[in-house]
N, C-alpha and C positions, 0 to 999 in steps of 0.2 A: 763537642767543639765549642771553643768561646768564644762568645759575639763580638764582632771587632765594630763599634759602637762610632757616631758620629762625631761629637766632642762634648766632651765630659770633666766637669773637675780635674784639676790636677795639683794637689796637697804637698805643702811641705814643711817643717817644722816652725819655720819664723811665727804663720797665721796662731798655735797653739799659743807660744809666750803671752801671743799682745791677747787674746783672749781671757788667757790663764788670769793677765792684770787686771781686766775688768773686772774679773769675779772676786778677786783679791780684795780688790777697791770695791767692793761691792758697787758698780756702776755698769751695771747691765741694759739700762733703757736707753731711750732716745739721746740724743747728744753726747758731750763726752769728751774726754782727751783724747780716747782714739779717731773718732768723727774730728775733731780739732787737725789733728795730724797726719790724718789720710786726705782732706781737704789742702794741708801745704803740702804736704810730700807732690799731689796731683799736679796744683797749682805749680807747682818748682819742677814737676817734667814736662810739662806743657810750655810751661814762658820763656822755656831755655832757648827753643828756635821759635819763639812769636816775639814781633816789633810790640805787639799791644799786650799789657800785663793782665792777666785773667785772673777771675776770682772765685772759687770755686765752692761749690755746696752740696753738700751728701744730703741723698733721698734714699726711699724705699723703694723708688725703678727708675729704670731710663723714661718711661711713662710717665713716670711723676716730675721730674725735671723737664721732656718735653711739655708737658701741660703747662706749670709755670714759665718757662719761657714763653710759651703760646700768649699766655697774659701778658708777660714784662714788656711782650712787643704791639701789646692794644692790640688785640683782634678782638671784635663784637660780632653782634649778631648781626649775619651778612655780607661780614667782608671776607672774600673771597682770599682763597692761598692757594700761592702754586704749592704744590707738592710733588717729590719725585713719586713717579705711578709704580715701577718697580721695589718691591718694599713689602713692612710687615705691617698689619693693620696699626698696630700703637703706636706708630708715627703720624697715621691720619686724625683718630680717635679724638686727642686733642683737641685738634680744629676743630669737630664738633662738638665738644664736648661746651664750647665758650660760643656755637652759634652761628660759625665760620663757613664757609662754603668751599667747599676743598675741591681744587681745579688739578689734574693730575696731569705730571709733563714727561711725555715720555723719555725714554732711554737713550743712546748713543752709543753704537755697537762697539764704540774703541776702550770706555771703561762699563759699560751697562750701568751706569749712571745718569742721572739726568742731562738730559739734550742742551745745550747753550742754543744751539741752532730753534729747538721746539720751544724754548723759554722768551726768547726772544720774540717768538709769534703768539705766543701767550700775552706780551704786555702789550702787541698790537692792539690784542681784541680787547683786553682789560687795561689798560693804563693806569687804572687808578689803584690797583693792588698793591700793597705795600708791605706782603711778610712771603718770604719765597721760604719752604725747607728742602733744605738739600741733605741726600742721603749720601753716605758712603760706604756703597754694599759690597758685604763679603771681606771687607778688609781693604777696599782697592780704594785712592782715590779719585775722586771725580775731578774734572779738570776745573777745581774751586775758583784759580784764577777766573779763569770767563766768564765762571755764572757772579763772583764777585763783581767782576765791572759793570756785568747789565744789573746788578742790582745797583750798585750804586748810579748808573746812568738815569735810573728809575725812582732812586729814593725811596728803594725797598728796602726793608731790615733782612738782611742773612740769618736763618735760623740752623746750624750745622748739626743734624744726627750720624752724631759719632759713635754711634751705640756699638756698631760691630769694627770699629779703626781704631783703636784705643793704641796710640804708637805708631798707626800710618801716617806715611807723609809725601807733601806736596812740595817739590821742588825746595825739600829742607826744611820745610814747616811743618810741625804736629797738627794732622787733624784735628778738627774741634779749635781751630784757633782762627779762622780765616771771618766766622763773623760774627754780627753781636752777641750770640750767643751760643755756646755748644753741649751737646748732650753725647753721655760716655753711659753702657748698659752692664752692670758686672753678674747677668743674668750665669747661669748655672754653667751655658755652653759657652761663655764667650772666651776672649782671652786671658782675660784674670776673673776672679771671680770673688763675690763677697758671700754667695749663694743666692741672693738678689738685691738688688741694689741701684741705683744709679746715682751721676754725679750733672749736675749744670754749672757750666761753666759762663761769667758773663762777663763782657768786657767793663764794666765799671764797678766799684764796689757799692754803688747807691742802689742797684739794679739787684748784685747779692742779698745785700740785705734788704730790700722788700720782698725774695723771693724767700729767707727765712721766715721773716713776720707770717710770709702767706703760708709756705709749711709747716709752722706750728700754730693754726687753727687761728690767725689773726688775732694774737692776745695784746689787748692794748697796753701799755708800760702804765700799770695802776695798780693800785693796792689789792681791787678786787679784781674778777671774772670781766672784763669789761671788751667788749667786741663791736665795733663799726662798721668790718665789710665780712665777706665771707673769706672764711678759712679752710685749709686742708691737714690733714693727720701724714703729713709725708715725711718726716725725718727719719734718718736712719740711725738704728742699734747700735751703739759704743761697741758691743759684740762683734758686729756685722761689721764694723767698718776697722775692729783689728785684723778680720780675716781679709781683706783689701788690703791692709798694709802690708801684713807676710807676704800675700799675692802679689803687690808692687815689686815688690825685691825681686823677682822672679819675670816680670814682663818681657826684658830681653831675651830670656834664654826659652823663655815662652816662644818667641816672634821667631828665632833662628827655627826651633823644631818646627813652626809650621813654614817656613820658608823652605825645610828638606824636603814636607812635604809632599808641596805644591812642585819641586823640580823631581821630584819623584816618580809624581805621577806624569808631568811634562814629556820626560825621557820616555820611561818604562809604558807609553798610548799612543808615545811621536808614529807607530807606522798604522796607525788607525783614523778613519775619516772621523776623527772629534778635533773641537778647540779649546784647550784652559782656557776659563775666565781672562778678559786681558787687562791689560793695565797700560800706559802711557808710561814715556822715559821718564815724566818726570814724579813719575810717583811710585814710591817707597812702601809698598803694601804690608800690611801684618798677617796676611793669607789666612784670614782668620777661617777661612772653608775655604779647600779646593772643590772647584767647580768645573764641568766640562759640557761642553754642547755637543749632539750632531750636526755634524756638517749636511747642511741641506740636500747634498745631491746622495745621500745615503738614505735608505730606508728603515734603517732601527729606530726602534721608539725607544726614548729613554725609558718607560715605565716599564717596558719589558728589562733593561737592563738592572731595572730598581729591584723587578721581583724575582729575580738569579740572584743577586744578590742578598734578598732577602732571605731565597730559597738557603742558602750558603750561610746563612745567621749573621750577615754584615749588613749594619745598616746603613741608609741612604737617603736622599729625599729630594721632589722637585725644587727648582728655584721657585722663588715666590713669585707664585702670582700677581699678577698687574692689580694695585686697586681700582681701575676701572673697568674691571673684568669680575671685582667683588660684588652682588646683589644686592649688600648694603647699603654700595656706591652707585647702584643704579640709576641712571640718570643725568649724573655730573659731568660735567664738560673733561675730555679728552683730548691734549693738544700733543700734535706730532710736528716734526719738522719741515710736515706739510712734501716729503716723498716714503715713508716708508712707516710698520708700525715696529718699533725695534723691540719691543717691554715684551709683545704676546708673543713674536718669532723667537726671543730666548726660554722663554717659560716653556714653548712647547715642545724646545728640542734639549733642554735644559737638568741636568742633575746635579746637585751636591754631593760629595764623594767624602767616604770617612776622613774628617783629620783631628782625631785626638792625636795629642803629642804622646799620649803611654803607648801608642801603635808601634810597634817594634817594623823593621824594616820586614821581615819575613810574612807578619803580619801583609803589611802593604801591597806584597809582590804577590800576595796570596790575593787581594782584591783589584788589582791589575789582570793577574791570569781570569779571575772569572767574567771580568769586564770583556776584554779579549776574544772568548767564549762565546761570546754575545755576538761576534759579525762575523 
């Protein structure tokens, strides 16, 4: 039997040409006309529905663009960031990485995105915090307007991890575009992919270009080797970022397949006590993982459902764990909406459900019935 896999590459001839080029052009390393070009093409789908013009910059991860952003927006050692608590550890990482003190805010059961209500009681207790990131998990977004106002109410900078919304949207606006800065992951599993990669997007070009100077190892504009501050090795492969470009051309019919999906699974589980991931009207999701919860008043554990599934060679996996539930994070402040803890009650009724787009429908109904199985 073949394994019907979580999300996986999905190749198609355009990525081979703009590669084929580089080699042609013998221009295989770092920078590049392709990197050039997969930087506008981004920047030219992104600004179509943002009021603010964004500028865009290829790196070797969505890690690496969160990190420089993390800098562009002055954090030191000490200052405190909200962070959504639902999430993957490389959204935190950063913050420490410059010295930060990562305050986690939890979730909001209507998108499982960070709390407006919990963010809010965050700047009670901290007022003086000034870099919030907001994640947009799964593909879905977060309700960007609200957590935008109380940052700006605050005088906080928006840092936007777009890593898994690449083409979701808010009330007509492309994720990654609502604050100073946004970050897109073109990791292996994601919606497009470069094989790894990431992009930072930022709202000024003065801001762009300091965050190149700082991805390529702060080379001072001199005749010689000459260096002032510290530098990072993050630019991305001319290689790498043709295979992004073939992958662009493809994003929409990317976002439709997982749109089938996600009402695939909607329909074919509607008579079983689970909930799909939700989303809010006004948001446009790229469904980048279906996801389902138990409904509380039932007693199946997702991990039993995980390992039928496994049993059955289909794979599957918890939602991510809360980073204040990580050990690493032990000890760090935890803010709720001050009635409920929304981040740990999804994780532990929580799974992600196969959605490559090569999943043929029969596939699908085949991991539906084993689901099924399970209550």
């Amino acid at each position: 039997m073949k394994k019907i896999l979580l999300s996986t590459p999905t190749m198609h001839e355009e990525e081979m040409c703009y590669i084929k080029e580089a080699f042609e052009k013998n221009w295989v390393a770092p920078l590049g006309f392709n990197c050039d070009n997969f930087e506008n093409e981004i920047a030219d789908f992104v600004n179509s529905t943002s009021p603010t013009e964004y500028h865009a910059l290829c790196l070797n991860s969505g890690t690496a663009a969160l990190h420089l952003a993390v800098k562009l927006a002055g954090v030191k050692k000490g200052d405190r960031v909200f962070c959504s608590d639902v999430t993957f550890a490389a959204m935190v990482n950063p913050v420490v990485y410059e010295g930060g003190i990562p305050v986690f805010i939890d979730s909001e059961r209507d998108t499982w995105n960070m709390s407006p209500a919990a963010l809010e009681r965050a700047f009670e207790k901290y007022p003086d915090t000034k870099v919030v990131i907001l994640v947009h998990l799964y593909g879905v977004s977060a309700q960007v307007d609200k957590i935008s106002e109380i940052c700006k109410k605050h005088n906080a900078i928006l840092i936007e991890d777009a890593a898994e919304a690449l083409s979701a949207e808010y009330d007509g606006q492309k994720c990654g575009t609502f604050g100073k800065y946004g970050v897109f992951s073109f990791n292996g599993n994601k919606i497009i992919t470069t094989s790894g990669g990431g992009m930072l997007l930022c709202s000024n070009k003065k801001d762009r270009d300091k965050a190149l100077f700082l991805a390529t190892q702060a080379r001072e504009n001199a005749p010689w080797y000459q260096h002032e501050e510290i530098g990072y090795n993050y630019r991305m492969s001319n290689v790498v970022a043709g295979i992004g470009r073939g992958q662009l051309k493809h994003l929409d019919e990317h976002k439709q397949l997982k749109t089938q999906i996600y009402r695939r699974y909607k329909e074919g589980l509607a008579d079983l006590p689970i909930t799909m991931n939700p989303y809010t009207e006004k948001c446009n999701p790229n469904f980048w993982l279906s996801c389902m919860t138990v409904n509380e008043e039932c007693n199946v554990n997702p991990l039993t459902i995980l390992e039928k599934l496994a049993e059955n060679n289909i794979e599957s996996r918890p939602v991510w764990k809360p980073m204040h539930m990580q050990p690493v994070f032990s000890g760090l402040d935890f803010i709720t909406d001050g009635n409920d803890n929304v981040g740990e009650n999804i994780f532990a009724r929580g799974l992600c459900l196969p959605s490559d787009i090569k999943m043929t429908e029969e596939d699908q109904n085949y991991v539906i019935e084993i689901i099924k199985s399970c209550f």
